[in-house]
N, C-alpha and C positions, 0 to 999 in steps of 0.2 A: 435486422439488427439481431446481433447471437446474443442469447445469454449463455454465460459459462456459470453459473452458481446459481443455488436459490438455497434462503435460508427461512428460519418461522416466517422472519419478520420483513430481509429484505433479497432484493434483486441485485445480483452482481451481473451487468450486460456492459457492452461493447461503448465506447464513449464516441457520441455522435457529434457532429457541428449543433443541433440544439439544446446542447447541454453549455453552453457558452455563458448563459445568466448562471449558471448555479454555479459555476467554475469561476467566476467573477467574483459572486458573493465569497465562496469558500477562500481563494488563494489574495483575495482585495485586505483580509480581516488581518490586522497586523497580529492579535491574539496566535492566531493560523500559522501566523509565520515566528512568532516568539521563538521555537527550538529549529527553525528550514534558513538562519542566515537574516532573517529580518528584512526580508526582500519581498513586499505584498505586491502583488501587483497593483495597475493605477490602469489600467484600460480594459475593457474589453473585447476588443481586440488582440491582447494580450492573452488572452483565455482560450482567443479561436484560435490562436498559435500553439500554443500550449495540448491543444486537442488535435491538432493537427498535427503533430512532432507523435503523438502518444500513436496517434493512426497510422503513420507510418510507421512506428515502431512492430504494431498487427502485422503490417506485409512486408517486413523487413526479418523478423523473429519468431513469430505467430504467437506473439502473447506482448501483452502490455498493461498497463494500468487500467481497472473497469470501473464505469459507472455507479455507483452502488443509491439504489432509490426503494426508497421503504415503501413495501407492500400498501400499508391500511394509506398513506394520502397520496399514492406514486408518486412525491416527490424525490430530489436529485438532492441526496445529505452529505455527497462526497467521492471519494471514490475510495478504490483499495484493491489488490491484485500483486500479481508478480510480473520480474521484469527483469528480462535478460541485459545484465550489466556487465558492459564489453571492455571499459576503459578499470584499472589496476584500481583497486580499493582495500589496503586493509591486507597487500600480500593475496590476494585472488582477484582471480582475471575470467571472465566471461562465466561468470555465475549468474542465478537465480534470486533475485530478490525480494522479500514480502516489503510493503507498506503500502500505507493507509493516511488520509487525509478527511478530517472531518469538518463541516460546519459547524460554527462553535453553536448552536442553539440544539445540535444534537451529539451531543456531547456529554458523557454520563449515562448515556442508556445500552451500553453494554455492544454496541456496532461496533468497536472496531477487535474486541474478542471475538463473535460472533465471523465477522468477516475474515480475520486472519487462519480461523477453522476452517472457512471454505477455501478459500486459498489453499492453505497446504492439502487438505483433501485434493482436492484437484491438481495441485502439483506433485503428490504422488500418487494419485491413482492412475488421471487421467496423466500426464505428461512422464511419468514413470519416473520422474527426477530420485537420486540418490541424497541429494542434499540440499537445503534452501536456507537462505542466509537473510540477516538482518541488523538494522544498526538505529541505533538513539542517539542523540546526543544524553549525556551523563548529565546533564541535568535537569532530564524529561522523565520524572517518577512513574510517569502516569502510561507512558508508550512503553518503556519498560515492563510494566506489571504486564499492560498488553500482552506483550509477545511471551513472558515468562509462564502466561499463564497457558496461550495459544498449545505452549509446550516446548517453545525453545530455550534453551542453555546459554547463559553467559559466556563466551570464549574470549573475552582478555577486554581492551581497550586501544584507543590509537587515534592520533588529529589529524581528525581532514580540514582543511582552512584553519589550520592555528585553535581548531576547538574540540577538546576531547568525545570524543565517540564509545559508547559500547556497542560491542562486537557481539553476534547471537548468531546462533548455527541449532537447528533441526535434520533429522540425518530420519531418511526413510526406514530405518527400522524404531527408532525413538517413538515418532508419528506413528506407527503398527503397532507398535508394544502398548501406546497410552489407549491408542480405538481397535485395539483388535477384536 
């Protein structure tokens, strides 16, 4: 199993078929899906699909969505990662994507800042990427601050399925300028 990140607190590694109870709990929580469409999952089964799609996405791309499991009790609180997104979004087409999905019981303790740092670290250092992109739904405060804080730039808005979206764009010299 690779890890691709390591932060104080957590481990960013490769999402295995036994991470299926935690990807259950995480994507079951309707809370979870409040701003993702309101589409929880109902099986677990579901979960192992879900992990399965994200693994081939590994040997199709060689990157995808990671595990993310906190150091001090190793458990699985989510995930978060980038992800080569091939179908038109937003006017760009086979881009780099950040996001993050949390367990709502860890929620508030600063993981998905934390994580979105390692991610762009590692999407430009290690993947040498020029630019890395990101989207919220507009009426998600809270994923917003995320990413503004991460260090990415508001770039406009625009609806996917009938629901307004913002638009976030980090550009490899941005990322250099703010940790140089």
């Amino acid at each position: 199993m690779e890890i691709f990140a390591s932060t104080p607190r957590l481990i960013l590694r490769e999402l295995i078929p036994a991470d299926a109870a935690g990807m259950f709990e995480l994507d079951s929580d309707k809370a979870v899906h409040l701003y993702l469409g309101n589409k929880p999952l109902s099986t677990i089964e579901e979960s192992r699909e879900v992990i399965r799609f994200i693994r081939q996405q590994y040997r199709e791309n060689g990157i995808g969505r990671w595990a993310v499991v906190e150091k001090e009790s190793n458990r699985f609180v989510g995930w978060a990662g980038l992800k080569l997104v091939k179908k038109p979004t937003n006017g760009h087409v086979n881009y780099y994507d950040l996001g993050y999905r949390f367990i709502q019981k860890y929620w508030g303790k600063g993981y998905a800042t934390e994580c979105a740092q390692a991610c762009l670290d590692y999407g430009f250092n290690r993947l040498r990427l020029e630019n890395i992109y990101a989207m919220a739904d507009a009426g998600n405060a809270a994923s917003k601050r995320v990413l503004e804080k991460a260090g990415f730039r508001p770039d406009g808005t625009f609806y996917e399925e009938e629901i307004l979206h913002n638009w976030f764009t980090i550009s490899r010299e941005t990322w250099q300028s703010l940790h140089g």
